[in-house]
C-alpha atoms as a printed R data frame, in Angstrom:
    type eleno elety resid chain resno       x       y       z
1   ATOM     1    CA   UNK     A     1 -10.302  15.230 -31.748
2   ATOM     2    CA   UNK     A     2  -8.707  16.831 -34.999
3   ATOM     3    CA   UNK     A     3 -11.151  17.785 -37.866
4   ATOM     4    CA   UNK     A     4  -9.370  17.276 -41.331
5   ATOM     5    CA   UNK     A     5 -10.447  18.598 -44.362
6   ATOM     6    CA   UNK     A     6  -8.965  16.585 -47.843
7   ATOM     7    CA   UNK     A     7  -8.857  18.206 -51.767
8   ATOM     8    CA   UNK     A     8 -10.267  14.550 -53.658
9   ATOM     9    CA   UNK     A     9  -8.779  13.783 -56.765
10  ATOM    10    CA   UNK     A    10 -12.313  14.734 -58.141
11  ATOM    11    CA   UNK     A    11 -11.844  18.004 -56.912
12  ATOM    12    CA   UNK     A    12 -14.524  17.333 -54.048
13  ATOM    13    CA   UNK     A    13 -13.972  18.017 -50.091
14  ATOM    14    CA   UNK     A    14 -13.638  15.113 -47.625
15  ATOM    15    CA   UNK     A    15 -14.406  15.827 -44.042
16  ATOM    16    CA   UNK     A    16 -12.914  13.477 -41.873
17  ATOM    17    CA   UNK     A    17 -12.348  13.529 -37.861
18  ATOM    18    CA   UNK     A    18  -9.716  11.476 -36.560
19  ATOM    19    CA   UNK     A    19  -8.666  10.618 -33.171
20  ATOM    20    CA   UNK     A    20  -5.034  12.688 -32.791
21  ATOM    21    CA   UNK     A    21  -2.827  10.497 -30.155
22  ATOM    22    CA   UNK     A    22  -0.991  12.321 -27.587
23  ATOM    23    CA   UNK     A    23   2.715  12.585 -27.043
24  ATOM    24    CA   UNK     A    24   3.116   9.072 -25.149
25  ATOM    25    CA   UNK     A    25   4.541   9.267 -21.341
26  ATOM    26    CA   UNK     A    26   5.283   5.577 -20.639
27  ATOM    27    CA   UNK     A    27   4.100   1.872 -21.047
28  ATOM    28    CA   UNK     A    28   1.717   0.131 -19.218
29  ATOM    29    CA   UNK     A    29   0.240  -3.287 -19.353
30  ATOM    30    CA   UNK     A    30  -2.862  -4.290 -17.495
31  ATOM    31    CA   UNK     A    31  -3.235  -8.215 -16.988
32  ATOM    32    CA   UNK     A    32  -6.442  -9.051 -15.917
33  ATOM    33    CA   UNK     A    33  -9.099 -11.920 -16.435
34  ATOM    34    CA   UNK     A    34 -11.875  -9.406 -16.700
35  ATOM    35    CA   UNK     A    35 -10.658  -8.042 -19.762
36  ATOM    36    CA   UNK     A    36 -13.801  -5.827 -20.559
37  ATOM    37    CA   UNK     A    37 -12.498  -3.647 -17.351
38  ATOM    38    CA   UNK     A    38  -8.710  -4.065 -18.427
39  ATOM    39    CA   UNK     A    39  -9.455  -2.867 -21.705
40  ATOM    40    CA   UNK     A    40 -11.833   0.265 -20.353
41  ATOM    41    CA   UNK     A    41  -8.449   1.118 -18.178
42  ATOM    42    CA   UNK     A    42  -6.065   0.752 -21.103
43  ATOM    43    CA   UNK     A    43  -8.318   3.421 -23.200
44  ATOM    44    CA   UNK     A    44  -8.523   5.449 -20.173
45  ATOM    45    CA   UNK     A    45  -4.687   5.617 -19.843
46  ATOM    46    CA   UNK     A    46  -4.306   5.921 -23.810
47  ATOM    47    CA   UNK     A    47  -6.649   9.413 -23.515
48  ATOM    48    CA   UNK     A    48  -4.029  10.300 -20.947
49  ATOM    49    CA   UNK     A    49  -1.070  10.090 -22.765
50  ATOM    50    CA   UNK     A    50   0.117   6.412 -21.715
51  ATOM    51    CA   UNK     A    51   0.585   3.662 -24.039
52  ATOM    52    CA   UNK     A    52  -1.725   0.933 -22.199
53  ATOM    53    CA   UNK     A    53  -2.119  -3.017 -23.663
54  ATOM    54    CA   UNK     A    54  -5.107  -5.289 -22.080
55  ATOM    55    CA   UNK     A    55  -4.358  -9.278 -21.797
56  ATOM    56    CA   UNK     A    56  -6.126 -11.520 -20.223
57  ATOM    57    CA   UNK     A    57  -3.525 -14.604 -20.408
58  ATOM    58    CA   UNK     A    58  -0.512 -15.067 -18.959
59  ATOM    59    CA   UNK     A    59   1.645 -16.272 -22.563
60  ATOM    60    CA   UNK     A    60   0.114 -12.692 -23.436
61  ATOM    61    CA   UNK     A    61   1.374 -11.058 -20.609
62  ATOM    62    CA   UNK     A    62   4.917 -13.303 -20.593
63  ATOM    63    CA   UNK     A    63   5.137 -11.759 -24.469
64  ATOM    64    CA   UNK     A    64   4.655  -8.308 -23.460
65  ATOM    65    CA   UNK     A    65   7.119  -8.005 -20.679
66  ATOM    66    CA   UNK     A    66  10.108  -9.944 -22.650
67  ATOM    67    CA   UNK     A    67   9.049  -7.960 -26.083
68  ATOM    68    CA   UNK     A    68   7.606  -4.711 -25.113
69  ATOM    69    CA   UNK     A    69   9.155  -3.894 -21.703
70  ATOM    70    CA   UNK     A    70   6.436  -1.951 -19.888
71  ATOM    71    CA   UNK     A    71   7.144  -0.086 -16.978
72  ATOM    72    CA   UNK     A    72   4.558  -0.270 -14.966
73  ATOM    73    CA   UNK     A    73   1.386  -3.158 -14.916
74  ATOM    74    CA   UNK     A    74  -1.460  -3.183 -12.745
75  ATOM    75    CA   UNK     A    75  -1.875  -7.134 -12.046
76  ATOM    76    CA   UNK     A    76  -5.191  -9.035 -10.660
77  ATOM    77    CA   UNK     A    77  -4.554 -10.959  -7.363
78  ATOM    78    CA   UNK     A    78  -6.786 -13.693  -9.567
79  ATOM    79    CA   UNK     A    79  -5.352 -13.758 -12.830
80  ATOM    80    CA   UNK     A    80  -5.817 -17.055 -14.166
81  ATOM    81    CA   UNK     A    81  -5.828 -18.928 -10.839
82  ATOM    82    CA   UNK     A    82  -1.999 -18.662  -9.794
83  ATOM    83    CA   UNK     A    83  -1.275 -16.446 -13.107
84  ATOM    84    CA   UNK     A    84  -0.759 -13.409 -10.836
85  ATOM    85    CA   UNK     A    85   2.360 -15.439  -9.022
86  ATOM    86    CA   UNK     A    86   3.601 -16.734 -11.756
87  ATOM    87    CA   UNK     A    87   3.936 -13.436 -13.671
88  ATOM    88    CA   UNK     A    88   5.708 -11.771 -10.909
89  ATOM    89    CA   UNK     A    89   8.240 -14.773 -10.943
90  ATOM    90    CA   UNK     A    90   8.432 -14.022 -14.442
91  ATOM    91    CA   UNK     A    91   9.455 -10.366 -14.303
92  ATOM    92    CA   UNK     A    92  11.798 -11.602 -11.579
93  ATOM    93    CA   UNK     A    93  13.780 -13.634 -14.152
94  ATOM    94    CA   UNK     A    94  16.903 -12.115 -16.245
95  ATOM    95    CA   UNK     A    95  14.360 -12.472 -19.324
96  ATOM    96    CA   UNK     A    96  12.727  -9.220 -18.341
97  ATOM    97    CA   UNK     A    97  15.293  -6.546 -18.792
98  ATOM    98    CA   UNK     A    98  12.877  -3.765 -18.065
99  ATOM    99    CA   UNK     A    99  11.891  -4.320 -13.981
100 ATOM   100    CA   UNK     A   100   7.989  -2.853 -14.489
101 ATOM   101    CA   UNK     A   101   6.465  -1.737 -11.018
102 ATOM   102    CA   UNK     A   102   3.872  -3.351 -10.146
103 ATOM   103    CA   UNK     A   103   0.516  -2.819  -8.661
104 ATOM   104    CA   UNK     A   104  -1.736  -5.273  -7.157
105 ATOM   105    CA   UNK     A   105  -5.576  -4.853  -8.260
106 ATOM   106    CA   UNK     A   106  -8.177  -7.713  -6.064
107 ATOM   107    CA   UNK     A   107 -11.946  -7.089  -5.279
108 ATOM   108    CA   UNK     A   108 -11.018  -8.325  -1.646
109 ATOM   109    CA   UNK     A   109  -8.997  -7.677   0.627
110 ATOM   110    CA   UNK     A   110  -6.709 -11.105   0.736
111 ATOM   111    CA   UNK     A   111  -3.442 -10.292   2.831
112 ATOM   112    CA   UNK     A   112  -1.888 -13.649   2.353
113 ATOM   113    CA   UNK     A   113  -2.037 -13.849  -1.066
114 ATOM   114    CA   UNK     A   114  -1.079  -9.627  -0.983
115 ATOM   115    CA   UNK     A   115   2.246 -10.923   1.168
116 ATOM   116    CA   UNK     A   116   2.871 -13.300  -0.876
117 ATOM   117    CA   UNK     A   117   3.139 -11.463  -4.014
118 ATOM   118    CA   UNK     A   118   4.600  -8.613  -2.472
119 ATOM   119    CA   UNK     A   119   7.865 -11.066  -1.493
120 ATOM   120    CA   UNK     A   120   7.892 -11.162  -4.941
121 ATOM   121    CA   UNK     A   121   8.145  -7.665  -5.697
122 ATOM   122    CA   UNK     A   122   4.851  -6.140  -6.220
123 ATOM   123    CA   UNK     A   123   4.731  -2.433  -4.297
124 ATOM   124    CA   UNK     A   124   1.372  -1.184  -4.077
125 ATOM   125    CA   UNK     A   125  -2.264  -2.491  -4.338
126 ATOM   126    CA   UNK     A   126  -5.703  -1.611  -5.293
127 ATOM   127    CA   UNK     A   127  -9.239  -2.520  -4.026
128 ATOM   128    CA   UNK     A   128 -11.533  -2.622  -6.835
129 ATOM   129    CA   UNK     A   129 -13.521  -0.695  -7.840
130 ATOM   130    CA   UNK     A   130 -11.283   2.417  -7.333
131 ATOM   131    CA   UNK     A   131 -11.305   5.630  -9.362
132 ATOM   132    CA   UNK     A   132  -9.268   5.434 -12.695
133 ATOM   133    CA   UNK     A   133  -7.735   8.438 -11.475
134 ATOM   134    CA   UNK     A   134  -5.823   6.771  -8.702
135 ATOM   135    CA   UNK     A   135  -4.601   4.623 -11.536
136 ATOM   136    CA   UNK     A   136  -2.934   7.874 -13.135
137 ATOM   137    CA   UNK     A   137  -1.586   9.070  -9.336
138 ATOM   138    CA   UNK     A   138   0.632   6.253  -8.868
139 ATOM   139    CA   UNK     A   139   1.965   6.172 -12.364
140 ATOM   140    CA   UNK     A   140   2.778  10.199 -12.329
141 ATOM   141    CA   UNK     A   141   3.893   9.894  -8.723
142 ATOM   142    CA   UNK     A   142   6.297   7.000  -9.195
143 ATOM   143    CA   UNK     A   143   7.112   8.267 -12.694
144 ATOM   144    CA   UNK     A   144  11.030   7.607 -13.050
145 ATOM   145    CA   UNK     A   145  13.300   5.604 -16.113
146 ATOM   146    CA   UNK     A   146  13.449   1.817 -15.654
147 ATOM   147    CA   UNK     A   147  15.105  -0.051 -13.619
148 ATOM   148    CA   UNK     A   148  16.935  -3.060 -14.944
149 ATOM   149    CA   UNK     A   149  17.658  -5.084 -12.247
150 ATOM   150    CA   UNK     A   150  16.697  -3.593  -8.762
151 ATOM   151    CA   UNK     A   151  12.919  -3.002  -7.439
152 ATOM   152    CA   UNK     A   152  11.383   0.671  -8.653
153 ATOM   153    CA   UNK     A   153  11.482   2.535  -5.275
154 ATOM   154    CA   UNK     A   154   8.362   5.445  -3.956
155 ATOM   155    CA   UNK     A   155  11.018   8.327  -2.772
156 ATOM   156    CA   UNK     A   156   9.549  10.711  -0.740
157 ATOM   157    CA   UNK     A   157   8.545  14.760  -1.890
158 ATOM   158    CA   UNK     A   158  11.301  16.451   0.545
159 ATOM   159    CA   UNK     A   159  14.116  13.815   1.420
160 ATOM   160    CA   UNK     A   160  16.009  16.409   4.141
161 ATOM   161    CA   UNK     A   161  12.383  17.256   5.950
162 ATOM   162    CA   UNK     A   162  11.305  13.572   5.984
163 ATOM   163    CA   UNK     A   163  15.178  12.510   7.624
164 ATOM   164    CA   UNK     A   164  14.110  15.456   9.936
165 ATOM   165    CA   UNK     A   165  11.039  14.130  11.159
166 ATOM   166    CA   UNK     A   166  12.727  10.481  11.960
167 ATOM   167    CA   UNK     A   167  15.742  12.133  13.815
168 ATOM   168    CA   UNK     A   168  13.486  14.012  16.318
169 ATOM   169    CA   UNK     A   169  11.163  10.787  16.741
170 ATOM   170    CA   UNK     A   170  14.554   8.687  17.083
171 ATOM   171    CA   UNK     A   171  16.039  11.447  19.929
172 ATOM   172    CA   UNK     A   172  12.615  11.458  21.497
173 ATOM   173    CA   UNK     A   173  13.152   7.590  21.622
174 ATOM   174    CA   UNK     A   174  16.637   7.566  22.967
175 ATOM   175    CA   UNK     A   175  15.639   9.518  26.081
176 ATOM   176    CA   UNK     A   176  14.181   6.446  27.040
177 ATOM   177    CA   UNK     A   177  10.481   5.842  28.855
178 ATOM   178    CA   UNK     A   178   9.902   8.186  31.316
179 ATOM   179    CA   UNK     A   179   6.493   9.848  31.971
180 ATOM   180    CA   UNK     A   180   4.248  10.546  29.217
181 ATOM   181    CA   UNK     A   181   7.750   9.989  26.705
182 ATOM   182    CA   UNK     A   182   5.818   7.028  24.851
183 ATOM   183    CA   UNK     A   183   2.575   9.361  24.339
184 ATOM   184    CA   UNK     A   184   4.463  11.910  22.736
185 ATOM   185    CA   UNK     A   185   6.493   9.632  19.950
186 ATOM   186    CA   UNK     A   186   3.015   8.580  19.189
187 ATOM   187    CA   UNK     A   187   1.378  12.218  18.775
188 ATOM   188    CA   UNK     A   188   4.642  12.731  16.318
189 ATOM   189    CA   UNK     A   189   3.788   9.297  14.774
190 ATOM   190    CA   UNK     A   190   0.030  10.274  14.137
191 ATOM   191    CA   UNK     A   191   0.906  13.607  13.129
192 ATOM   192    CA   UNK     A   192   3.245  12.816  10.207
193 ATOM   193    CA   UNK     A   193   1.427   9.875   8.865
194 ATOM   194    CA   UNK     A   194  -1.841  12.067   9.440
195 ATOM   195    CA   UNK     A   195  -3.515   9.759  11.075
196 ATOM   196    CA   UNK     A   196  -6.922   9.477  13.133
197 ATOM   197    CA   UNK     A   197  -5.502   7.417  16.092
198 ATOM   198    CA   UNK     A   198  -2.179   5.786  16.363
199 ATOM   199    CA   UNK     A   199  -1.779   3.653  18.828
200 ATOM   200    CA   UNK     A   200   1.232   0.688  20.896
201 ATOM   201    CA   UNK     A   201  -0.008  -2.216  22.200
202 ATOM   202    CA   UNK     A   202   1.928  -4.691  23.925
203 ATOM   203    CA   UNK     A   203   0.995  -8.479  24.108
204 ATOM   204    CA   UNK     A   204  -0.394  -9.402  27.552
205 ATOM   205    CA   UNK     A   205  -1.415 -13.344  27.066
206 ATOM   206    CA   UNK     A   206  -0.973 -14.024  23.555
207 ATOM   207    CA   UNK     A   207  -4.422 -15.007  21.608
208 ATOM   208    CA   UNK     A   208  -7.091 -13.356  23.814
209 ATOM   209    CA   UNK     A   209  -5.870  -9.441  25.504
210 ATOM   210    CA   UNK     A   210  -3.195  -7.197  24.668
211 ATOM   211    CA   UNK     A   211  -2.442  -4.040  26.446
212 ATOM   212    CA   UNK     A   212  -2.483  -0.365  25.395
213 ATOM   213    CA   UNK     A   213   1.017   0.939  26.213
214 ATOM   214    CA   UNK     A   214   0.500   4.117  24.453
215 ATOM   215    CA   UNK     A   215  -2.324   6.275  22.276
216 ATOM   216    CA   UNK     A   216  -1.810   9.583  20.591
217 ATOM   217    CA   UNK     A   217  -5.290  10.945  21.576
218 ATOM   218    CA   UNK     A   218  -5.384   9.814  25.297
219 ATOM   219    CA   UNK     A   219  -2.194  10.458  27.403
220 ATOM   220    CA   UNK     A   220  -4.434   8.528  30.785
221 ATOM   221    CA   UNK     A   221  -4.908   5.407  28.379
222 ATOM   222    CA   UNK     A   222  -1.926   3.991  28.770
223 ATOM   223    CA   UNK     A   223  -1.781   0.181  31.109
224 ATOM   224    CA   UNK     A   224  -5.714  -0.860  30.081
225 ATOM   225    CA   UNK     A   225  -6.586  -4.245  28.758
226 ATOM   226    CA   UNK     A   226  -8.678  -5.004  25.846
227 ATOM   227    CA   UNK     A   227  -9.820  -8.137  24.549
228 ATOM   228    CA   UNK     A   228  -8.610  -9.491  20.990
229 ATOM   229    CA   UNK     A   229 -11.719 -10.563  20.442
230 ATOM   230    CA   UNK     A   230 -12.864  -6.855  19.658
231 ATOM   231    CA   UNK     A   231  -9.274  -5.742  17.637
232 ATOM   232    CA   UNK     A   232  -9.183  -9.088  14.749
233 ATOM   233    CA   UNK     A   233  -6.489  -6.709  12.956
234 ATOM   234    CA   UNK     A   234  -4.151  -7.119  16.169
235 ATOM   235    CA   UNK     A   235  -4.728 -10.775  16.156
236 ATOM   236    CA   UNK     A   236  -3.500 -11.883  12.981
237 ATOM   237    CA   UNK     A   237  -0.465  -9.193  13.283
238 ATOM   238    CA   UNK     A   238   0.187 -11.792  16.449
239 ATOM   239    CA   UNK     A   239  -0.274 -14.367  14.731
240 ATOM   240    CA   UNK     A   240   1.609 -13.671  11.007
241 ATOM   241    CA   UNK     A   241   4.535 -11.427  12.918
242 ATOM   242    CA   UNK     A   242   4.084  -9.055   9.613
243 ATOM   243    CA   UNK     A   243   2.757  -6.072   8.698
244 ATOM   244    CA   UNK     A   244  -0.869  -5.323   7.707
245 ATOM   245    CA   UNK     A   245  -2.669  -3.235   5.359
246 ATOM   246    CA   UNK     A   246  -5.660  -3.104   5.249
247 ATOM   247    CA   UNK     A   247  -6.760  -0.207   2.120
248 ATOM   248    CA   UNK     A   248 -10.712  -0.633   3.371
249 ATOM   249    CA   UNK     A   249 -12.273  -1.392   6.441
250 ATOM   250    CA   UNK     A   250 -15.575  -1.922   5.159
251 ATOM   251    CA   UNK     A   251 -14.749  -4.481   2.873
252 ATOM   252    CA   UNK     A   252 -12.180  -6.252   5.151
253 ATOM   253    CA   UNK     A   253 -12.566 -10.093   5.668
254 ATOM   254    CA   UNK     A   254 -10.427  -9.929   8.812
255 ATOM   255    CA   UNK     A   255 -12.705  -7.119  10.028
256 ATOM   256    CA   UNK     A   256 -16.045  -8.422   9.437
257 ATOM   257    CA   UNK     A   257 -16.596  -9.621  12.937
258 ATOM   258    CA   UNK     A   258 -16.426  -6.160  14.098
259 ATOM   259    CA   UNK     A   259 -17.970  -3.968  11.087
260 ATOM   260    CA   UNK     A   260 -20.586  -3.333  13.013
261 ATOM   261    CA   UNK     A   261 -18.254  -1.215  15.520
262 ATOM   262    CA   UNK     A   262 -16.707   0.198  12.842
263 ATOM   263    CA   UNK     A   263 -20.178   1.376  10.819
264 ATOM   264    CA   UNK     A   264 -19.993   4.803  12.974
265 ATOM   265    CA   UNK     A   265 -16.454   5.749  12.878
266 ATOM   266    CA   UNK     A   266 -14.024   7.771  10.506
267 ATOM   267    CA   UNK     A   267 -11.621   5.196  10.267
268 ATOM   268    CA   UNK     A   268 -11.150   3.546   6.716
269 ATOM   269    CA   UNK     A   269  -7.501   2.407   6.712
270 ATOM   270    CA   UNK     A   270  -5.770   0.428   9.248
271 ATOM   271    CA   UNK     A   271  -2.210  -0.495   8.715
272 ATOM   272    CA   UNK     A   272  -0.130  -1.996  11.620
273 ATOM   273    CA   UNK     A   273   3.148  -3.022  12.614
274 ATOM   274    CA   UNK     A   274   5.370  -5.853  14.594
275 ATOM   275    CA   UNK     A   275   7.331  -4.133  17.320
276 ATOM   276    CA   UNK     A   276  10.271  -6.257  18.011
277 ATOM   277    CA   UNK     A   277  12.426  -5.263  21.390
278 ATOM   278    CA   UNK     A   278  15.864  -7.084  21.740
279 ATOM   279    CA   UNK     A   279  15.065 -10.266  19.170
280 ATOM   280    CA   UNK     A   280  11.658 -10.745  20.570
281 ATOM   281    CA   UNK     A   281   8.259  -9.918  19.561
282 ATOM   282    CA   UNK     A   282   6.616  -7.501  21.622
283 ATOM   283    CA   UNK     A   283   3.656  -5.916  20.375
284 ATOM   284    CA   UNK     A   284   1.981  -4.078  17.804
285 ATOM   285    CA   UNK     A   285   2.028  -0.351  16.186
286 ATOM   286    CA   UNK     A   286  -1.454   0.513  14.771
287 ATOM   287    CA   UNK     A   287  -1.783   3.505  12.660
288 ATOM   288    CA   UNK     A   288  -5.829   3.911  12.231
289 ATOM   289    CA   UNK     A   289  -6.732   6.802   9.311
290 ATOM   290    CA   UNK     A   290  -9.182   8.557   7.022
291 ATOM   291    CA   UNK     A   291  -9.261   6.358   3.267
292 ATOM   292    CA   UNK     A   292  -5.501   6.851   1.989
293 ATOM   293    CA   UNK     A   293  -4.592   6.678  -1.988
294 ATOM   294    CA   UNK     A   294  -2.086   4.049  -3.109
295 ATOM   295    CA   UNK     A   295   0.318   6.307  -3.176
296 ATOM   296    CA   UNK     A   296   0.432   7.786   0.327
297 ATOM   297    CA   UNK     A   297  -0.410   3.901   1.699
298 ATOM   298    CA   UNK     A   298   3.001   3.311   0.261
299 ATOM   299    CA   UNK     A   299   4.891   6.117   2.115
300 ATOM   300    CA   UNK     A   300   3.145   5.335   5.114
301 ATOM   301    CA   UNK     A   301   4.150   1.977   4.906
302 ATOM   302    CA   UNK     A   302   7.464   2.389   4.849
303 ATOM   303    CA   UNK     A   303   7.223   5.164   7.367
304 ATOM   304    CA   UNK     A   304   5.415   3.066  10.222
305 ATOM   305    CA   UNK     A   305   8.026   0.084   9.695
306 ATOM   306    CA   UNK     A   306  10.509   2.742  10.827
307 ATOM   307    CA   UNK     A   307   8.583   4.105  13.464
308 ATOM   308    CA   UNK     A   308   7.658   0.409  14.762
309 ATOM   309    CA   UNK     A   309  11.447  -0.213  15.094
310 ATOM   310    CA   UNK     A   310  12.166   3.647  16.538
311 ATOM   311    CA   UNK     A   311   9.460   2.784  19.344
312 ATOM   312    CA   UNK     A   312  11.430  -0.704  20.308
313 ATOM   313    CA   UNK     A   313  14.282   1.890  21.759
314 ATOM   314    CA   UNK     A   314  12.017   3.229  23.956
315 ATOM   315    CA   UNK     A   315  11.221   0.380  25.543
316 ATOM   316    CA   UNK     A   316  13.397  -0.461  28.660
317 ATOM   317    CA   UNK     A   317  11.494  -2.760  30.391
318 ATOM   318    CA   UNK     A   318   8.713  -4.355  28.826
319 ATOM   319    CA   UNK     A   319   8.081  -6.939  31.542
320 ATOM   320    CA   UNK     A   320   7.226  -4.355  33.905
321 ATOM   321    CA   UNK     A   321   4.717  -3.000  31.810
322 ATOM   322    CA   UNK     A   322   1.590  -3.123  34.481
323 ATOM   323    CA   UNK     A   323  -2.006  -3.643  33.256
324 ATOM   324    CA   UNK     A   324  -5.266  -2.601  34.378
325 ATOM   325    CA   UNK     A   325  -8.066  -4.542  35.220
């Protein structure tokens, strides 16, 4: 606030207070259908320095990218029934010169339409309601000048310690199998993604067990069964052959046969991985965690795809994997 004092032509005093704007940082739109909570975010962005617009249609939204050129928007997964698809299609298309990141917002977690619009380009995603301030922790951590043509990219805090990390995991994988060798890649795993459990599991007979190969917090786990039945997440990473992320457990439609399991534990995150060995599909990379912001989700994304395909390497003989009773 700014209090300003005026000399009247009558000689009087005016008091006025007016709102002073900041020094603006960047653009950001916010399509969303609920537009009371779009326009909330917008004047929580604009008391943070960000030039924000609200819209709640997508021939407002179309206007603002082509005219305005925003750099980043925070999309609903439900904007005006398949508005959310179409817009990212849209930004896609040499009529948007400025390439705005984009962000995903959705009261549920809905991975296919999540996949599908993240084909299209969108890079992270959040599960309302969230804290404004994540809002501002993804804009100032993937703060950079626009791209025109090629997908805005998350680059990691230390490049030469992160390259680092992967070349030990990747030696530790080239030694091949050996005793306890798949325990320790996932203790490395766990430890840079800082997660509560990270775990391998082969598929044993597709659609009802797989087998634990591996599990950073149990080096005698390794060769047991469990049913599918209990791990839904596993399942559908079967089934799709893609990643999952999954922000929050509790509010998880894949999990909800199992939240009762899950009422007691520390986990909050899940996010697995396909593990392909030599063309084929062989099991599954599941990195279970504390609640993660947007932010680090992303890095850990991209981190566990790597990891999924450093673990294939040490895999020499995946038939001969033996299971327990």
């Amino acid at each position: 606030m700014l209090l300003m004092i005026e000399l009247g032509w009558s000689g009087g005093f005016k008091m006025s207070i007016q709102r002073v704007r900041p020094k603006l940082k960047q653009r950001i739109l916010i399509a969303d259908q609920d537009i009371i909570f779009a326009r909330r975010l917008a004047d929580y962005l604009w008391d943070h320095g960000y030039e924000a617009r609200a819209v709640q249609t997508v021939i407002e939204a179309r206007g603002f990218l082509r005219d305005w050129r925003p750099q980043t928007m925070f999309l609903s997964i439900n904007f005006n029934d398949s508005g959310a698809m179409s817009l990212m299609r849209f930004v896609n298309s040499d009529v948007v010169r400025v390439k705005p990141l984009v962000t995903i917002m959705s009261k549920q977690n809905l991975p296919t339409p999540f996949e599908e619009l993240r084909r299209e380009g969108a890079k992270l995603s959040l599960l309302k309601p969230f804290p404004l301030e994540a809002v501002i922790r993804i804009i100032e951590s993937t703060a950079q000048q626009p791209v025109m043509a090629e997908p805005t990219v998350l680059h990691v805090a230390n490049p030469v310690r992160e390259l680092h990390m992967l070349n030990l995991i990747l030696k530790q994988a080239m030694q091949g199998e050996g005793q306890g060798r798949m325990f320790n890649l996932l203790r490395m795993i766990n430890m840079k993604a800082n997660a509560i459990r990270s775990t391998l599991f082969e598929c044993a007979e597709p659609g009802k067990t797989a087998a634990i190969v591996a599990s950073n917090d149990d080096e005698n786990i390794g060769g047991k069964t469990v049913l599918l039945a209990k791990y839904p997440e596993i399942q559908r990473v079967l089934t799709t052959k893609r990643p999952l992320i999954i922000p929050n457990v509790r509010t998880s439609d894949i999990l909800a046969p199992v939240q009762d399991k899950l009422a007691g534990t520390p986990f909050e995150t899940f996010m697995l991985f396909p593990v392909t060995r030599l063309g084929k599909f062989y099991g599954v990379l599941s990195l279970r965690m504390e609640q993660k912001d947007p932010v680090q989700m992303s890095y850990i994304e991209k981190f566990g795809q790597v990891c999924a395909q450093i673990l294939a390497l040490s895999i020499t003989h995946p038939e001969q994997t033996a299971l327990s009773e």
